[in-house]
Phi, psi and omega in degrees: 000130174286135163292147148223123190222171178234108149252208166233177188235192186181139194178153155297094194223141200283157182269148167249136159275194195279179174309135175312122160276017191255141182310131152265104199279292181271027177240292209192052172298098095219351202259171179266158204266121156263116171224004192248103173196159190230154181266047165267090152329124221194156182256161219195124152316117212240165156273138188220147141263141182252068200266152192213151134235213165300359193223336186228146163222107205246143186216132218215109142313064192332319204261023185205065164074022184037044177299125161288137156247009161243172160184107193242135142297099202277340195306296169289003192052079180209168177241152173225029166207167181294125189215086177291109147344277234237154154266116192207103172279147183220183208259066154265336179265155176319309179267030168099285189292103173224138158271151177250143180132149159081163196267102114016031199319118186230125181233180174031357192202130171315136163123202190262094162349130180269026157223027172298356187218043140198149180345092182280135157311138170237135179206173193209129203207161161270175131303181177277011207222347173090025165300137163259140170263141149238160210221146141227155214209105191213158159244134175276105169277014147306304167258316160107048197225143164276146191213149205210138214220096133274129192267118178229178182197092162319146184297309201288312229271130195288329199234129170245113173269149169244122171247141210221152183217086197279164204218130152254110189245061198245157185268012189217157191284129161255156161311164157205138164239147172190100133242145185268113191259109167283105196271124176242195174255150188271084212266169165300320197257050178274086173250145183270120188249140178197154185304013192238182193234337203211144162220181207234096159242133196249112186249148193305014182275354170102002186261147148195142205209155186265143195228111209287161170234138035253338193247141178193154205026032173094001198221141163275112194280350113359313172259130178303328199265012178254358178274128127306332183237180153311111207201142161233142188257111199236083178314135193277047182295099236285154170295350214248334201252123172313159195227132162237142150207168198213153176235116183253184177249204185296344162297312200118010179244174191129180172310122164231142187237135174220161174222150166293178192256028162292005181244080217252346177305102142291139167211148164265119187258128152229166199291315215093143169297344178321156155309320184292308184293321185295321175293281169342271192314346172249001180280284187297032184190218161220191193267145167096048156215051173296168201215166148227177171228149170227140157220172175234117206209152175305352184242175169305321193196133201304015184252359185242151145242195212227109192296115172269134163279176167256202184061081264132099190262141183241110169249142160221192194187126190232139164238139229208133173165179205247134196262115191212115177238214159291058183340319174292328162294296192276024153247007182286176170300342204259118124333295177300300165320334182279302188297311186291017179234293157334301169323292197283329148309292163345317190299290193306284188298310207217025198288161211291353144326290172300309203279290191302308188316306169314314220279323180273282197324298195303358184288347188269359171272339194283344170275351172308110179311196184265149193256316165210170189279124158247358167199139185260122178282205192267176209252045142013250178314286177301342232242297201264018130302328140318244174007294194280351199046359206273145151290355201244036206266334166195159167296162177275027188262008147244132180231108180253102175254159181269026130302015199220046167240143226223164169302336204265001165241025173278304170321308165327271184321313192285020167243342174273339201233308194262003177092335193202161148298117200308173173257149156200171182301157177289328191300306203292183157298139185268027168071166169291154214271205206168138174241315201252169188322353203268307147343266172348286147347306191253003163282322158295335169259004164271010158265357166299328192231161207293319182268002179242332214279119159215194157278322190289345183272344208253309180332305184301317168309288198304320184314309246233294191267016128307293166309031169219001192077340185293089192271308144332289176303345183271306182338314204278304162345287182282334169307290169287022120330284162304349190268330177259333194209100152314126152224165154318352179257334171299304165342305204272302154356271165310326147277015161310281173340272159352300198314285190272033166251352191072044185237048191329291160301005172242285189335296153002285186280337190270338212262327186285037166251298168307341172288318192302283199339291178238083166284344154310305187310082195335293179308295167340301165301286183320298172317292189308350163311280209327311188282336199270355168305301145016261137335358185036035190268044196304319187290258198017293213298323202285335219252329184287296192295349176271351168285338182274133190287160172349308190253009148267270174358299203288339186323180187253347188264339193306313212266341167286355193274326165320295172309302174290004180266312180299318185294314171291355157262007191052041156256098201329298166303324204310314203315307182286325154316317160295328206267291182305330155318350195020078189296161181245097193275081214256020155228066161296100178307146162308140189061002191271158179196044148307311207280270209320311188324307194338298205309285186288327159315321188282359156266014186273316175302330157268359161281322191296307175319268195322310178256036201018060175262166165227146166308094187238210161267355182288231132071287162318286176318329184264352176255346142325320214267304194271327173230074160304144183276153189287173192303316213266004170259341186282110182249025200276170169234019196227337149230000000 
């Protein structure tokens, strides 16, 4: 009989702290940025849901973007996904914080989803026959669409479907993004296999070009461990060909994922062999836990989205499970043969047939409400449930009740039922953003009156007709903000501005100003580094960090802003002490090579000293060549 149990899971894991409260105004608006976590590891409880029969065992990180993060095989003893030892986030995602392991629902905006490290509603509900579902659920405030992740595991099955169900429910065609990213362990032998001749390849160099498979420039692109660099392969799987891929090892075993067929996109992501690629994988882990990833997504390649209409339910149905052919075949030199033996199992197991029928039959539990709640997402969803009045605002097999309403839409709700947005203090946080027009709208007329005309009203107002471009009305917006209450966040705001005019020392000045104000604040300090570095304002930045407490300074992006401030005055040693202290920079972006740059300007400046020479490219290249940056500052991903 298949199980569904709630446990806890336990693994070493680094803190995430709360949310950033400064708009990322130009990244990934509405939401707030986690960018505040550190790499002390600690061991730590996790929420898990289990779903098992005889054959599978599926185990989901509640609390964390409902990731599966296990699918063990019992038969074989085999675990058949990539299982990351640690939680350790590093700055991959639309808000910054992502971990590697385990498979991934990235729904609505390029990239890593912005609820991969928080909480999805979780509920559980049966068939008629006493099957248990498991259901998560969340709204996406981005497209602004409810999306519903159901989990089964037939008592027989070989295969754990996941059916997944998107809702537009809007009177106009939106954008739509979705892939589900799958992480394996990155084996000697390992190959990526998928149903096509041609992919799309993308390398960090900003290129993609279409290519043949498996061999192209002389290398089988098929073994992850034959990349130098970083790379992605989005294979060109014909409309006609059921759509799969799987990484087997020398046997002929491993993962294979199919889908019905609106999810028709495949791709292989790898770090590469490289120093950089190499680092990553033990920076998001520890060393001896390499990884790749295959994924499935609605478009061809991860640079598109796919126009959803509107009034619009999207279902697919995906399936995960171990895959066992003829190593000597799906390792042969014939390509066409390695897949088509593959191709023809599938068939045998899962074929694409079955999979639309499971797809229709499971419509009739996925409409089902939830029988009970076992975790609550954010409180979203109700708020502009709430708003909207429709009845029809998502099915009721999602439940955004306004009891799941949280602080950060109670301000809200109380400018929707009361006319206005509360008065609170300037020191505090300014709560969760808004974005869209329907707010707004009721935020310009709640400055009309005497309980709306506020600071925290006009702050919000500027936040909104940024985000329309409208550049000018958010000035005069945060200015009289300010006019009515000075706080650090209008403050911080106006140097936004300041910023993108190349108004450096005045970005500068606005931004210490807001630092007297709010002197605790990490993110705040650190942006005022940034600017007066800009600005060349260096004795200012020393004298500004020397005023900063303790456990902001110390920080690891701080003491690098330190360096680059000392390399421009050209003081070397400061630059190599620092360096040598070897800081801990734990929201290192993906592609940054700020820490190698460091590096090798401070030794171009000191060959160029010594050897009265000047900094040119002969000069970059031979110190590229003669002072490679040690393992643990190297993030490149291009070579």
């Amino acid at each position: 009989m298949t199980e569904l149990r709630f446990e806890k899971y336990s693994m070493p894991a680094a803190s995430l702290k709360p949310e950033n409260p400064l708009p990322p105004l130009d990244i990934c608006m509405p939401h707030r940025l986690q960018d505040d976590y550190d790499r002390d590891r600690k061991k730590r409880d996790f929420k898990v849901a289990v779903l098992e029969n005889d054959f599978l065992r599926a185990t989901f990180l509640l609390e964390l973007g409902g990731r599966m993060w296990s699918l063990f095989h019992k038969p074989s003893n085999r675990e058949l996904l990539y299982v990351n030892p640690v939680f350790q986030p590093g700055n991959l995602a639309i808000r910054n914080a992502w971990f590697s392991g385990g498979v991934e629902w990235n729904i609505g905006v390029q990239g890593h989803t912005a609820y991969t490290c928080s909480p999805l509603f979780v509920s559980q509900l049966h068939t008629k026959d006493g099957m248990p579902i498991l259901r998560m659920y969340e709204w996406d405030r981005n497209r602004r669409t409810p999306y519903q992740i159901d989990v089964f595991l037939p008592d027989d099955s070989k295969f754990l479907f996941v059916r997944i169900l998107i809702v537009n429910p809007h009177n106009k065609e939106i954008p739509m993004y979705w892939w589900s990213n799958i992480a394996v362990p990155e084996l000697p032998d390992l190959r990526v296999i998928a149903p096509a001749e041609q992919a799309y390849r993308h390398g960090y160099d900003g290129k993609m070009t279409l290519v043949p498979i498996p061999i192209a420039d002389g290398m089988d692109q098929s073994y992850p461990t034959n990349f130098n660099r970083s790379a992605d392969c989005f294979y060109c799987i014909e409309p006609d060909q059921q759509p799969w891929i799987t990484a087997l090892d020398s046997q002929g075993r491993g993962l294979v994922q199919t889908s019905t067929s609106r999810l028709r996109g495949r791709k292989m992501f790898v770090w590469g062999m490289g120093t950089g690629g190499r680092h990553w994988q033990e920076f998001l882990s520890m060393p001896g836990y390499p990884y790749i990833e295959i994924q499935a997504g609605l478009a061809r390649t991860q640079s598109e989205y796919i126009p959803m209409p509107a009034k619009t339910q999207w279902t697919w149905l995906e399936a995960y499970g171990l895959m066992e052919v003829d190593g000597e075949t799906t390792h042969g030199p014939n390509w066409q043969s390695a897949y088509k033996a593959v191709d023809e199992k599938l068939k045998t197991m899962m074929p694409q047939e079955l999979l639309e029928s499971k797809l229709m039959e499971s419509s009739v539990f996925a409409s089902a409400p939830p029988e009970e709640i076992i975790q609550l997402g954010s409180g979203w969803g109700a708020l502009e449930k709430h708003r909207s009045g429709d009845k029809d605002f998502c099915p009721i097999s999602m439940d955004f009740h306004d009891s799941f309403l949280e602080p950060d839409q109670k301000p809200w709700l109380h400018l929707l039922e009361k006319g206005a947005l509360p008065y609170i203090n300037p020191l505090l946080s300014p709560g969760g953003w808004m974005i869209q027009d329907e707010w707004r709208e009721l935020l310009e007329d709640s400055i009309k009156t005497d309980a709306g005309n506020h600071w925290l009203s006009w702050l919000h107002l500027g936040v909104m007709y940024y985000c329309q471009k409208d550049i000018e009305k958010a000035k005069q917006a945060w200015e009289k903000s300010l006019s009515l209450d000075p706080s650090p966040w209008a403050y911080r705001n106006l140097a936004v501005l300041a910023k993108a005019e190349k108004r450096y020392s005045d970005s500068a000045d606005l931004l210490l100003t807001a630092c007297q104000i709010k002197p605790d604040l990490y993110s705040l300090a650190l942006e005022c580094c940034q600017s007066m570095i800009q600005a060349n304002r260096l004795g200012d930045m020393a004298k500004f960090m020397g005023t900063l407490p303790e456990d902001v300074r110390s920080r690891g992006r701080m003491q690098i802003m330190e360096a680059r401030a000392a390399l421009q005055v050209g003081d070397l040693k400061r630059v190599e002490a620092i360096l040598q202290n070897r800081p801990s920079v734990a929201d290192v972006r993906e592609g940054e090579v700020t820490l190698s740059n460091l590096w090798f300007e401070m030794h171009e400046r000191r060959i160029a000293a010594t050897e009265n020479i000047p900094i040119d490219d002969k000069l970059r290249q031979r110190v590229r060549k003669d002072y490679p940056p040690p393992s643990w500052l190297d993030f490149r991903q291009a070579t």
